[in-house]
GURORO-587761 format. One record per residue (C-alpha): residue in one letter; residue number from 0; x, y, z. Coordinates in Angstrom, 2 decimals, decimal comma. Layout:
BEGIN
ATOM | res | n | x | y | z
ATOM | A | NUM | X | Y | Z .
...
END
This chain:
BEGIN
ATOM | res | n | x | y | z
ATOM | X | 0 | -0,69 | -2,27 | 10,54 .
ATOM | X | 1 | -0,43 | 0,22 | 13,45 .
ATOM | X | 2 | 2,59 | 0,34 | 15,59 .
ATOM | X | 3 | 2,12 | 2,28 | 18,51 .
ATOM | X | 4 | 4,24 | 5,81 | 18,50 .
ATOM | X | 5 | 6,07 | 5,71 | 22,02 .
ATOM | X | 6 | 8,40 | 8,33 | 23,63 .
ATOM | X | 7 | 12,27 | 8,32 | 23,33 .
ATOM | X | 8 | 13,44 | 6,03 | 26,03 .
ATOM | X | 9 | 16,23 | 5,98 | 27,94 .
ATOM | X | 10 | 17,31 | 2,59 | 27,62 .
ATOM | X | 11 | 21,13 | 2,55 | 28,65 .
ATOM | X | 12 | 22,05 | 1,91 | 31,97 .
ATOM | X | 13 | 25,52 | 2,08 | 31,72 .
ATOM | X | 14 | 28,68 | 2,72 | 29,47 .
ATOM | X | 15 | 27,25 | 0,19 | 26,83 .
ATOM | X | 16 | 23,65 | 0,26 | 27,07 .
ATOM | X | 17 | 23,67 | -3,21 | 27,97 .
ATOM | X | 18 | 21,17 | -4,31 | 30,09 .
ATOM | X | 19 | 19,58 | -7,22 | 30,55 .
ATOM | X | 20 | 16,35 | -6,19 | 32,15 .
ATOM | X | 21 | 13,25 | -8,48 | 30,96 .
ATOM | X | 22 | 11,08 | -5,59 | 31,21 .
ATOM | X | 23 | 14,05 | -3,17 | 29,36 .
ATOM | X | 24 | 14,28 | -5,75 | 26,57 .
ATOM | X | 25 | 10,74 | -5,89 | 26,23 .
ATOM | X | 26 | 10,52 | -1,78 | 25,74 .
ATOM | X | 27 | 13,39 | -2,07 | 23,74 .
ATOM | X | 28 | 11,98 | -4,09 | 21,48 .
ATOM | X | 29 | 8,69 | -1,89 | 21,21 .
ATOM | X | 30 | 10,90 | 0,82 | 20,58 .
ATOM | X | 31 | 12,73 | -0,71 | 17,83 .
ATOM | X | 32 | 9,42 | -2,34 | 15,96 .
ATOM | X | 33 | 8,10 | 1,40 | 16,17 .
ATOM | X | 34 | 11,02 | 2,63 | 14,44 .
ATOM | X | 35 | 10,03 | 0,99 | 11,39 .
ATOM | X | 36 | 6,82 | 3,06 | 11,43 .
ATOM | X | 37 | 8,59 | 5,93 | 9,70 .
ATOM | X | 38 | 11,07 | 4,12 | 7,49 .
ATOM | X | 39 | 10,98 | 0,72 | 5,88 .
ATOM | X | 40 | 14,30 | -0,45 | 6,44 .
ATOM | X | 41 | 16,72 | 0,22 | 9,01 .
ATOM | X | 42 | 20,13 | -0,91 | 10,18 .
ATOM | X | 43 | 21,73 | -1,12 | 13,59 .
ATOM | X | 44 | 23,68 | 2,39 | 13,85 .
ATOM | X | 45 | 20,29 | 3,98 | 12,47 .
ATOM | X | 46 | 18,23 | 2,33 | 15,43 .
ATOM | X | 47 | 21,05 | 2,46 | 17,96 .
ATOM | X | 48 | 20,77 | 6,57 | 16,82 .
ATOM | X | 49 | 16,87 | 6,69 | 16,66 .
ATOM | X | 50 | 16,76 | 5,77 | 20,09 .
ATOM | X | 51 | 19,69 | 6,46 | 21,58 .
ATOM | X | 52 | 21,20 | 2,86 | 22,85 .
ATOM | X | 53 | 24,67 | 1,65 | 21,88 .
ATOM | X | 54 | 24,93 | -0,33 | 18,82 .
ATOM | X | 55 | 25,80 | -3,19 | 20,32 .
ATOM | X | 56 | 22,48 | -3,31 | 21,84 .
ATOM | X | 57 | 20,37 | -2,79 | 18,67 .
ATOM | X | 58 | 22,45 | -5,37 | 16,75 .
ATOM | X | 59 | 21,29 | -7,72 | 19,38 .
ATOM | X | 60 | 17,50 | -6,81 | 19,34 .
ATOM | X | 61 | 17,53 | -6,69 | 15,68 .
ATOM | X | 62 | 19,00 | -10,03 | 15,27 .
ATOM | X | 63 | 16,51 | -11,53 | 18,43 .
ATOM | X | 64 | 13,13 | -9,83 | 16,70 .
ATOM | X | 65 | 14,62 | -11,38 | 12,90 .
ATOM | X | 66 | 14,72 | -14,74 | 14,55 .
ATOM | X | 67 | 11,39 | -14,33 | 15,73 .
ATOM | X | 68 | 10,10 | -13,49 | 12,49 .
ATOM | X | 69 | 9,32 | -9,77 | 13,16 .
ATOM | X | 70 | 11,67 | -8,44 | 11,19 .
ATOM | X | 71 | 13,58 | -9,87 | 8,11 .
ATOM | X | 72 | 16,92 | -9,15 | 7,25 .
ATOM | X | 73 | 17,40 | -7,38 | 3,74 .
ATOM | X | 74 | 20,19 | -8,11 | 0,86 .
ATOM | X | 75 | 21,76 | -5,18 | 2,16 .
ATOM | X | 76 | 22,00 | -6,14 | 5,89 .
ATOM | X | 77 | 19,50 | -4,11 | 7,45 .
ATOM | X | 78 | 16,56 | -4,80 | 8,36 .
ATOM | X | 79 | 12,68 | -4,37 | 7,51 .
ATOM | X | 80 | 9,34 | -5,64 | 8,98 .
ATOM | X | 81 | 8,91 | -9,46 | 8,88 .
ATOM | X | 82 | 5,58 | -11,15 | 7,55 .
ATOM | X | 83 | 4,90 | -12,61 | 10,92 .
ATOM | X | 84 | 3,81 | -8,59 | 12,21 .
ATOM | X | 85 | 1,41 | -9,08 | 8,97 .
ATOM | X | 86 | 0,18 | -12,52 | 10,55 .
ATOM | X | 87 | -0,26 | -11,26 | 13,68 .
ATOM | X | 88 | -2,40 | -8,13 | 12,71 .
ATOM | X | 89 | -4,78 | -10,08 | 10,72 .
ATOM | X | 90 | -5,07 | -12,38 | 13,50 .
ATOM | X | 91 | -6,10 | -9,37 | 15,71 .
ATOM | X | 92 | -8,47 | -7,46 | 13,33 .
ATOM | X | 93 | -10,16 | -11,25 | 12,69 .
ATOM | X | 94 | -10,38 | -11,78 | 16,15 .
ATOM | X | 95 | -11,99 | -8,36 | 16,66 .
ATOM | X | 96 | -14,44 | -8,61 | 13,85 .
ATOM | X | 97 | -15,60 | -12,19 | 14,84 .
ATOM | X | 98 | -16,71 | -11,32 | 18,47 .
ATOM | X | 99 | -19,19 | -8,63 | 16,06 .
ATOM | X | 100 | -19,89 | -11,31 | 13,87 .
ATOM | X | 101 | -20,80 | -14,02 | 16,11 .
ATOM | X | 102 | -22,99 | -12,64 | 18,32 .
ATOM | X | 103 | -26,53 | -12,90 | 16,35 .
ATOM | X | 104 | -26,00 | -16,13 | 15,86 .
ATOM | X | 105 | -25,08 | -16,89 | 19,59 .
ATOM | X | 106 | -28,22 | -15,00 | 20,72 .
ATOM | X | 107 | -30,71 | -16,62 | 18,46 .
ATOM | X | 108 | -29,18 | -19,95 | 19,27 .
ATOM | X | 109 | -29,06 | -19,49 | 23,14 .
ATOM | X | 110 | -32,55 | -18,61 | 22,64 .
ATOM | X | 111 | -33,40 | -22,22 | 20,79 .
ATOM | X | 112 | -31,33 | -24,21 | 23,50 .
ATOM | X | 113 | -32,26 | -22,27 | 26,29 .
ATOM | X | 114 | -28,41 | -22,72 | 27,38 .
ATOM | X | 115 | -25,50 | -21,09 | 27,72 .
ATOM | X | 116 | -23,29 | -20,41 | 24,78 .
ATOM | X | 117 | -19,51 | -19,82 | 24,25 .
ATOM | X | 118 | -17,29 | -18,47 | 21,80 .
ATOM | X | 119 | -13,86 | -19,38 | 22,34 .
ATOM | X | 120 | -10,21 | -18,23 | 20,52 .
ATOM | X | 121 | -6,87 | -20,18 | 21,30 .
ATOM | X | 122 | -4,77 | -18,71 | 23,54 .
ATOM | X | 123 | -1,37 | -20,19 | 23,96 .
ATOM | X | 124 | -2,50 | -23,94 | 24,72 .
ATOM | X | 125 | -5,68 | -22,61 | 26,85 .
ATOM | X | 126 | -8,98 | -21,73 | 24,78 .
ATOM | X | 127 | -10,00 | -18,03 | 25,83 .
ATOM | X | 128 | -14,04 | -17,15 | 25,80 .
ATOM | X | 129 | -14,17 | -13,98 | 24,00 .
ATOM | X | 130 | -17,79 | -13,50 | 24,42 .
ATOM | X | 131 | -20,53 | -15,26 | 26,63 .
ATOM | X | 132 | -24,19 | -15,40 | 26,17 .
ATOM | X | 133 | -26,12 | -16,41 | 29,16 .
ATOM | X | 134 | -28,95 | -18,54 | 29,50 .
ATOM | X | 135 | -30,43 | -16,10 | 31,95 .
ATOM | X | 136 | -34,36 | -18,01 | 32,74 .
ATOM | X | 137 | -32,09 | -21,39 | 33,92 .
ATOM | X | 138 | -32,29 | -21,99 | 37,90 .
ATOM | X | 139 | -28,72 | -23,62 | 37,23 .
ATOM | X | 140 | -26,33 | -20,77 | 35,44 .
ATOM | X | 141 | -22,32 | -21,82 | 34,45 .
ATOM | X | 142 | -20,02 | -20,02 | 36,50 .
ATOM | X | 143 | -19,16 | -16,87 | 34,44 .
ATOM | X | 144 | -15,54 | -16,69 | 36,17 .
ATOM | X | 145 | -14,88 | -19,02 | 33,80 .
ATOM | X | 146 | -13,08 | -17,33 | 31,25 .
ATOM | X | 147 | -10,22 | -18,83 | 30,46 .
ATOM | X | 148 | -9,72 | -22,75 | 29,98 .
ATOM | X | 149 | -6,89 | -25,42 | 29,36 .
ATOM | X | 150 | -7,56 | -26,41 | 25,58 .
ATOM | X | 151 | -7,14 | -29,89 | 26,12 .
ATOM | X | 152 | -10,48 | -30,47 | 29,00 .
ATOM | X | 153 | -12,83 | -28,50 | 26,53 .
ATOM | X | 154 | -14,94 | -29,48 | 23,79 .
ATOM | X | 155 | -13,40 | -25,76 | 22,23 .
ATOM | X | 156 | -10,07 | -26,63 | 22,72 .
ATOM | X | 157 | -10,70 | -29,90 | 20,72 .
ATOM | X | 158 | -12,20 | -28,62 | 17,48 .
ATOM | X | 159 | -9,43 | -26,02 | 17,22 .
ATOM | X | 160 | -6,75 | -29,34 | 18,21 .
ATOM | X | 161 | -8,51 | -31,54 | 16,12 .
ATOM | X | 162 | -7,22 | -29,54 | 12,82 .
ATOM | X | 163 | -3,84 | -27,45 | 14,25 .
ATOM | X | 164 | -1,19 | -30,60 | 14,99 .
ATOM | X | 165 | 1,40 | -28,00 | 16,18 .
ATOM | X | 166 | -1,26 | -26,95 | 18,80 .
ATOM | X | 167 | -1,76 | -30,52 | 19,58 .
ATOM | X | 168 | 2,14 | -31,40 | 20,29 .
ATOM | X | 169 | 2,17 | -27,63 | 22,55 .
ATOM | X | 170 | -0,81 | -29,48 | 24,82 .
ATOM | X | 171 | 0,98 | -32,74 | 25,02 .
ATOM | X | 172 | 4,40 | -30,80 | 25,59 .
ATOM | X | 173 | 2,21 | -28,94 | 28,46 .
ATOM | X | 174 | 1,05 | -32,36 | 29,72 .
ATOM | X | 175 | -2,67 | -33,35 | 30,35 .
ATOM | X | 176 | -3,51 | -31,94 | 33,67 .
ATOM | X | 177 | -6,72 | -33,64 | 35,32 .
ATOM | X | 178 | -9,38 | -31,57 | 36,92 .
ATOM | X | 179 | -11,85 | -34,12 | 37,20 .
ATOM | X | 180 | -12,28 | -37,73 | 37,44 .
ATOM | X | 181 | -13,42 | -37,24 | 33,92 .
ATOM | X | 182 | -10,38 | -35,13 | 32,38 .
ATOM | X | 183 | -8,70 | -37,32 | 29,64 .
ATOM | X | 184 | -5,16 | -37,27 | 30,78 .
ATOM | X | 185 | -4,17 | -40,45 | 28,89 .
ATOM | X | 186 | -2,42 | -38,94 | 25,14 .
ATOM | X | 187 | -3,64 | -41,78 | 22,93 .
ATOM | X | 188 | -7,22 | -41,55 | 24,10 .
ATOM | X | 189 | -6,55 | -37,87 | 23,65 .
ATOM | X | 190 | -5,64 | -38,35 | 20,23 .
ATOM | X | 191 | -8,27 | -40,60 | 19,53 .
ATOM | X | 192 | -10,62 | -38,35 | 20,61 .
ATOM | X | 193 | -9,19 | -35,83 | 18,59 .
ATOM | X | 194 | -9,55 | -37,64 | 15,64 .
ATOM | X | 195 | -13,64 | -38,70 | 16,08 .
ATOM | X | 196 | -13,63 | -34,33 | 16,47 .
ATOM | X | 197 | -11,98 | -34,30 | 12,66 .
ATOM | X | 198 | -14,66 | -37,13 | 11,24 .
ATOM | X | 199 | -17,84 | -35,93 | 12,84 .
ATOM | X | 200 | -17,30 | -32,50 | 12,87 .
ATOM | X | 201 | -18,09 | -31,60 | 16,48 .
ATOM | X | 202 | -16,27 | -32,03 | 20,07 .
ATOM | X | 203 | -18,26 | -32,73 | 23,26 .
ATOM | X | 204 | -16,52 | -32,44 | 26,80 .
ATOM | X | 205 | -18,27 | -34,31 | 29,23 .
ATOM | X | 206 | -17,65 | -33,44 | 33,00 .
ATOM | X | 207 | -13,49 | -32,72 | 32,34 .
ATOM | X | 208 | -13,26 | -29,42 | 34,15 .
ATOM | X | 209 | -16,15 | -28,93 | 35,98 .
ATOM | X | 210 | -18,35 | -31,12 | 38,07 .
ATOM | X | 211 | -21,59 | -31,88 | 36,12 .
ATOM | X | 212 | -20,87 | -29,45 | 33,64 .
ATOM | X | 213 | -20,54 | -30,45 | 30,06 .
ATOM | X | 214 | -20,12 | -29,11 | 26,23 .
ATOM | X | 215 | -20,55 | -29,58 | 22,83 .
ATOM | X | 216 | -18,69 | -27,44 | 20,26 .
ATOM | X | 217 | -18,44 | -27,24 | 16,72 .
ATOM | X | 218 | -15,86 | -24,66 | 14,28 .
ATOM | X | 219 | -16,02 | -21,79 | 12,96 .
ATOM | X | 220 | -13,55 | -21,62 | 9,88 .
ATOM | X | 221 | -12,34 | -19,13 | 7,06 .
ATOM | X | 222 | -10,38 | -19,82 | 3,87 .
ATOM | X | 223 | -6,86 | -19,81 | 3,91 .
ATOM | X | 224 | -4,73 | -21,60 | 0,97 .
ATOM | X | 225 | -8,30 | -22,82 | -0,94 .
ATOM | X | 226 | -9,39 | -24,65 | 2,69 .
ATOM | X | 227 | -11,30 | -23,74 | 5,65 .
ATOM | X | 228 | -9,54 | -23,62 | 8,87 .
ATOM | X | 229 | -10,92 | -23,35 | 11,94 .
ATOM | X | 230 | -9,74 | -19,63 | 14,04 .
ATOM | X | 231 | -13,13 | -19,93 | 16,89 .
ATOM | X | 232 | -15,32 | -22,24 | 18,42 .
ATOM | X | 233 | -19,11 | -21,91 | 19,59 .
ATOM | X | 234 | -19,65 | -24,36 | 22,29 .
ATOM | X | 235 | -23,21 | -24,56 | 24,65 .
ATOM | X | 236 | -22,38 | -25,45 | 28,07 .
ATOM | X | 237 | -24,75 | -26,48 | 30,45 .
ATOM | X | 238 | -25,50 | -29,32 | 32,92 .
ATOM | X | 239 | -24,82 | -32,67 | 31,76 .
ATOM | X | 240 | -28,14 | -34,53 | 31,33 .
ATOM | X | 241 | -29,43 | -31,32 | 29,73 .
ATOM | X | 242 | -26,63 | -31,64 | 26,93 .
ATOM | X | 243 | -25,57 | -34,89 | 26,44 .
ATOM | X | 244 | -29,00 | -36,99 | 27,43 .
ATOM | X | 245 | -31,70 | -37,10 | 25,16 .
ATOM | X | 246 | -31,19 | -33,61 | 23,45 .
ATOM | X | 247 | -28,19 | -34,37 | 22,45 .
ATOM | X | 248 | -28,58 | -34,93 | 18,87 .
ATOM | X | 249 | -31,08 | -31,27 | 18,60 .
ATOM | X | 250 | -27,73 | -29,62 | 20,56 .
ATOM | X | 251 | -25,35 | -30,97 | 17,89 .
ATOM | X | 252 | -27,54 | -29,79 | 14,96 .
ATOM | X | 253 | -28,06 | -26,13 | 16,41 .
ATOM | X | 254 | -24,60 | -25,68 | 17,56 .
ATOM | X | 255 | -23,12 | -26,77 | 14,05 .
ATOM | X | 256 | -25,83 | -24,91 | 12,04 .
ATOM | X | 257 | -24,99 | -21,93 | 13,90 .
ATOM | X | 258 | -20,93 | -22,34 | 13,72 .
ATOM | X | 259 | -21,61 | -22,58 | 9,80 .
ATOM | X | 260 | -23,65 | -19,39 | 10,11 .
ATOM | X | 261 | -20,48 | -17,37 | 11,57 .
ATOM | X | 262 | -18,30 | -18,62 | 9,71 .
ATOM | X | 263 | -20,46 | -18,01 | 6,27 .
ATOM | X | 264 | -20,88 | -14,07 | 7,63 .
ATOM | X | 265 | -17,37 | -14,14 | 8,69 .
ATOM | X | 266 | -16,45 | -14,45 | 5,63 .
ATOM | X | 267 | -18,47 | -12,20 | 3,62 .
ATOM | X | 268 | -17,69 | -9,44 | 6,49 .
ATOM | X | 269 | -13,59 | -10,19 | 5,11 .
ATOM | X | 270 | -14,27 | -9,31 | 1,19 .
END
């Protein structure tokens, strides 16, 4: 993993260094995670040195990033990088390598559906569309401003729910906004639907954020522990009685074959 290389900064602000700055504490910590670039394990009066804060204030920052699971605290007492840096980096380089992945399939599958076609990444409790592919020849195009949607009102967000229960309580926690008359706000129904998305294999979002615009999304998954878990979704968007009317089933079938695709390359492009 790469940790940027930043400047020295000049982090105290008074006779202790103490400051309490959101911004400062958020440089500070930077500063402190790049410090372990050089040397694997570190303890306060080394950082507090390195950087030139008082000790008091690296104590704090080491303890606050060790709670987070950034850094781990050694035997010893000091400190080294935690396996959550590890979790986020390979979340990062799969994130990047999936967009590369994915996007023959979401061309050649536009081009069958003549519609428009998603893939989508959790963000937080929102579902974030990484890439887009257009279905161009349409009279009626989605609105590309789109980009960024609560998890709970898209077919996305529900495959990715539909297998991640701590993601699920984080949307509840949230609360179930409505957008449309059709937004499931209601948590059992919410659950329920959830639960049809784990036995068929496939989410469908009819009308719940936009006006007459509808989806139907299936997983893309890679091993982890011996089982696939789902880390994308490729959803086709379009208007509803092009979706979920009569070419429904034809939708389900391309949009699933072509998940299984990405996630079958995804996986060779990881060994």
């Amino acid at each position: 993993m790469t940790v940027l290389s930043l400047p020295p900064l000049d982090l105290d602000t008074g006779p202790t260094g103490d400051d309490d700055s959101p911004l400062r504490s958020v440089s500070t910590a930077v500063a402190v995670l790049d410090c372990f670039a050089d040397e694997a394990e570190l303890g306060a009066t080394r950082v507090a040195t390195r950087l030139g804060i008082a000790k008091s204030t690296a104590c704090r920052m080491l303890a606050a990033l060790a709670t987070g699971g950034l850094l781990e605290r050694t035997g010893s007492g000091r400190y080294r990088l935690g396996l959550r840096l590890f979790e986020y980096g390979q979340l990062a380089v799969d994130r990047l390598m999936l967009r590369d992945v994915a996007l023959p399939a979401m061309g050649e599958l536009r081009e069958l559906l003549r519609e428009t076609i998603q893939l989508g990444v959790v963000v937080g409790t929102d579902v974030l569309y990484v890439e887009r592919a257009e279905a161009a020849s349409m009279n009626v195009r989605f609105r590309s401003e789109h980009r960024r949607n609560p998890a709970h009102s898209s077919s996305a967000g529900r495959v990715l729910a539909a297998a991640d229960p701590a993601l699920v309580t984080a949307i509840l926690e949230r609360g179930l906004q409505r957008y449309t008359p059709f937004t499931v706000v209601d948590p059992l129904r919410y659950r329920q639907i959830l639960a049809s998305t784990r036995e068929q294999g496939y989410a469908t979002s009819r009308e719940e954020f936009e006006p007459g615009w509808s989806s139907i999304a299936a997983p893309i998954t890679l091993t982890r522990g011996g089982r696939p878990h789902p880390v994308a979704a490729l959803s086709v968007v379009a208007p509803t009685s092009r979706i979920l009317g009569p070419r429904k089933p034809a939708v389900v079938q391309g949009v699933r074959r072509a998940a299984a695709r990405v996630s079958a390359d995804l996986e060779r492009a990881r060994s």
